[in-house]
N, C-alpha and C positions, 0 to 999 in steps of 0.2 A: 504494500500500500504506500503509495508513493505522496510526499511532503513536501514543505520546504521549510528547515530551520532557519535563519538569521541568513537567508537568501540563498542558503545552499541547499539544493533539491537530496532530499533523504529517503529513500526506502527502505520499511521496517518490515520485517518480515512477519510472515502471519503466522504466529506462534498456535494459535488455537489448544490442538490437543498434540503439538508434536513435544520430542522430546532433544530439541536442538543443545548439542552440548558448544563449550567454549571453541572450541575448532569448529567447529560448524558455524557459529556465529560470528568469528575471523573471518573464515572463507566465503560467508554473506555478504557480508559488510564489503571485503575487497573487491568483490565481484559489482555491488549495487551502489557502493559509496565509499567510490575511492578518495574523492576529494573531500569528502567531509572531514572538518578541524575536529581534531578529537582533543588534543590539548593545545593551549595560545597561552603565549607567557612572556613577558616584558623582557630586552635586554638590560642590563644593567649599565649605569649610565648610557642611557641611551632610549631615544622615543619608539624605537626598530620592535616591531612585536614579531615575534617565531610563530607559527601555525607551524604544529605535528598534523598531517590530514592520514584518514584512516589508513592508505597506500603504505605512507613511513612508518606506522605504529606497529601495522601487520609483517610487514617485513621484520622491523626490529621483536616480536615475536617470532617468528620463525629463527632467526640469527640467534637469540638467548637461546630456544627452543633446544639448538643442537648442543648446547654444554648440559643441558640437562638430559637431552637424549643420550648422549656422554656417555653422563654417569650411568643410567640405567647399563647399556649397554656393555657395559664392562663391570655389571654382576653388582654393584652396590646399587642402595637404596636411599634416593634423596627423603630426608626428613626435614620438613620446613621449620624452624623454632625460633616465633616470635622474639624482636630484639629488647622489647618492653620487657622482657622475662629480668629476672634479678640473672646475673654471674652462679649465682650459687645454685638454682634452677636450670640454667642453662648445661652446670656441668652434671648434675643430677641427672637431667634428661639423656646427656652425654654417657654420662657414664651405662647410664640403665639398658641403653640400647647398643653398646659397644662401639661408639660412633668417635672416631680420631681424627674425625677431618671435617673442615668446616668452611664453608665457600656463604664469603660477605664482604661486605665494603669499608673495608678495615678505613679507608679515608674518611666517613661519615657517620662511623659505629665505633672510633675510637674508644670512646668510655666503655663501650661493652667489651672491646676486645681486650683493653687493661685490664676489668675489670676480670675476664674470665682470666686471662692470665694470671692475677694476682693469687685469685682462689686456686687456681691449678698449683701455684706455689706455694702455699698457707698448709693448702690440707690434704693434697694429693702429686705430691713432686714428683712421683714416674710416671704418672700419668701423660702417655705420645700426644701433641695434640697438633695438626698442621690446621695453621690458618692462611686461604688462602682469595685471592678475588676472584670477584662473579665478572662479567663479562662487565667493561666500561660503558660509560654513555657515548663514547664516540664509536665504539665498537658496534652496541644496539644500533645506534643512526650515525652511520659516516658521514651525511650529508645534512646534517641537523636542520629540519626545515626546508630543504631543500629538495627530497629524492622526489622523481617520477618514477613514473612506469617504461620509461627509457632507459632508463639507467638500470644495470646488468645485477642481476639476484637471480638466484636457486632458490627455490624454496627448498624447506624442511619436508618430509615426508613424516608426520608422526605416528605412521604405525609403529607400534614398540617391536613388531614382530621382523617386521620387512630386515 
């Protein structure tokens, strides 16, 4: 059923009684609404506004998609664990599920990352623990703002099986 938000023509899909999961709603959206701003966000100094439109967002999914298809595919199991959690929670959760590695954004989770380090040292000192980062923002969008449907991408394929 086709729209027009804030002058950009949108079609939303007819959900009714289907049972569309988050790839399927990517692969809508990029198909039906590529140009639609899905995030706008001021530069700093400066009046210049960025539009992410769905194209760049989708893609930059598909691009994170493969470090996590990654991981599956070489037999571990991602476990998401909120960064709001205390260090002490975090290595609990840690410890409980035998998990030694840990993929985040040490530049803007600093305080959790000293924070779990600290505890790792306090109350469990052999405890292995790699910390290491998730895929960057210029990695997700090399073209920040900028990418089309001309510019060259692969997509992902998420069957976990393929």
């Amino acid at each position: 059923m086709p729209s027009t938000t804030n002058g950009v023509a949108v079609t939303f899909p007819a959900l009714g009684d289907s049972q569309l999961n988050l790839p399927d709603l990517l692969d809508f959206n990029l198909k039906h609404n590529p140009a639609f701003p899905i995030f706008v966000y001021a530069e700093t100094e400066s009046s210049k506004v960025t539009e992410i439109k769905m194209l760049e967002y989708i893609r930059a999914a598909h691009r994170v998609g493969k470090s996590v298809h990654g991981i599956i595919k070489t037999g571990l199991v991602p476990f998401p664990i909120s960064p709001r959690n205390s260090p002490t929670a975090i290595l609990n959760l840690l410890r409980k599920t035998s998990s030694h590695r840990v993929l985040m954004t040490p530049a803007t989770l600093r305080e959790v990352v000293d924070g779990l380090r600290l505890e790792i040292q306090m109350f469990d000192p052999t405890y292995a623990l790699s910390i290491e980062d998730v895929p960057t923002l210029q990695e997700a969008y090399p073209l920040l703002g900028r990418e089309t449907a001309q510019d060259p991408f692969r997509t992902h394929k998420h069957n976990v099986l393929a």
